[in-house]
C-alpha positions as CSV (number, residue, x, y, z in Angstrom):
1,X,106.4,100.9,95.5
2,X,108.5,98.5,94.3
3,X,110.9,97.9,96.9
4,X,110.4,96.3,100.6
5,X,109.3,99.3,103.3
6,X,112.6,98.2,104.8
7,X,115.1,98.6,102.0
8,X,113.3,102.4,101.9
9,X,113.5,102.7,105.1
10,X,117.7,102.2,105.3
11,X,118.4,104.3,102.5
12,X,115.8,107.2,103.6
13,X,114.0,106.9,100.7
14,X,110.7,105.8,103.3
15,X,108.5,108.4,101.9
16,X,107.9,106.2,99.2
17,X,105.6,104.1,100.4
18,X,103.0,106.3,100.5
19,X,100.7,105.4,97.7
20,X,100.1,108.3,95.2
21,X,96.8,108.4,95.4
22,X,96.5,110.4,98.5
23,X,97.8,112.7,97.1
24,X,98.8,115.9,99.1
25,X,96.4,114.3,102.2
26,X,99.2,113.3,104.8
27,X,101.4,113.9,106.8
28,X,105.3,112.8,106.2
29,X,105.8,112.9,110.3
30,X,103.3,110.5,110.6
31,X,104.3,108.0,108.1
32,X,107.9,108.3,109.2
33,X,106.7,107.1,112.6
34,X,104.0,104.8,111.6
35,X,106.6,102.8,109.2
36,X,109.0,103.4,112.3
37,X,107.1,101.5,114.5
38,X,105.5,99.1,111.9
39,X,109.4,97.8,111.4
40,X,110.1,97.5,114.8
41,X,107.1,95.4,115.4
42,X,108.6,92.8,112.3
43,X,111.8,92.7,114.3
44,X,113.2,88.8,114.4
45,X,114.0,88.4,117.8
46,X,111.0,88.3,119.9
47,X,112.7,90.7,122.5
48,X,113.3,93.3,120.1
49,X,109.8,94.1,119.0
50,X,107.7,96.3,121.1
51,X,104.3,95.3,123.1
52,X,101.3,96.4,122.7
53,X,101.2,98.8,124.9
54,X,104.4,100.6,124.3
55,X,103.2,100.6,120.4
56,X,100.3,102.5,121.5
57,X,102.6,104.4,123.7
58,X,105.0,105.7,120.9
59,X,101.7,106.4,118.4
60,X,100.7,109.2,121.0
61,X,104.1,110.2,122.0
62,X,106.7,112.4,120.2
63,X,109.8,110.2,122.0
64,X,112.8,108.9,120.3
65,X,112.4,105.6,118.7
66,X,115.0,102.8,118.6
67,X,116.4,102.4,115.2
68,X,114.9,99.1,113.9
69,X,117.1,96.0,112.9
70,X,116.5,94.1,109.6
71,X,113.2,92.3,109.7
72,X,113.3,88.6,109.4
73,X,112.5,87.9,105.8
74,X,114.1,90.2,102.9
75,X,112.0,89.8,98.9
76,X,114.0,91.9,96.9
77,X,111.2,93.2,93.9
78,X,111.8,91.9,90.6
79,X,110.9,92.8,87.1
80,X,111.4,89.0,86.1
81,X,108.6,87.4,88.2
82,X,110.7,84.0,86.8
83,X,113.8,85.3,88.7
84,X,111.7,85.8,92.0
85,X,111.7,82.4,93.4
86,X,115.5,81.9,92.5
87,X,116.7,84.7,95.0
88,X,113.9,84.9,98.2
89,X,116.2,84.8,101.4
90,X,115.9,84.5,104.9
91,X,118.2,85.7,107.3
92,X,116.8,84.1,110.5
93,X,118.1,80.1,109.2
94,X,114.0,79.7,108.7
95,X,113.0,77.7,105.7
96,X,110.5,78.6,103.3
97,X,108.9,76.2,100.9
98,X,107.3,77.5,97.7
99,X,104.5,75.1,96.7
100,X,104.0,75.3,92.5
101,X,101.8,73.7,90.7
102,X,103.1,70.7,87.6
């Protein structure tokens, strides 16, 4: 997978974060809803991820889930690992500081 579970997830391509090597053993249903869940849990707000106990509650239920939001941090994959520290964003105003060696 090169792309972030959320950039899959918005353009429906989410299937392809199961890894290849389990082959035909899975089921898409559940890693829809397990990657479902596992995004709104990354939500940035605090009030928009789920607790505990409604995570357990939508693992065991067949409800309707709320869509998620973008999750706070966004690493777009690169080719170019050069290129990668150029372009990391945040859209929640957090800083991040890359520490590199001399």
């Amino acid at each position: 997978m090169d792309e972030a579970p959320s950039i899959l997830w918005n353009e429906g391509r989410w299937s392809e974060v199961v890894d290849e090597a389990l082959g035909n053993f899975y089921s898409l249903s559940e890693v829809k809803k397990c990657l479902h869940i596992g995004l709104l849990c990354v939500q940035n707000g605090a009030v928009d991820r789920p607790t505990m106990a409604e995570v357990d509650f939508m693992l065991i239920s067949e409800t309707d889930l709320p869509s998620p939001k973008e999750p706070p941090y966004s690493f777009p994959a690169l080719s170019n690992k050069s290129e990668f520290a150029a372009i990391r964003c945040s859209n929640n105003n957090v800083t991040f500081t890359a520490i590199a060696g001399r």
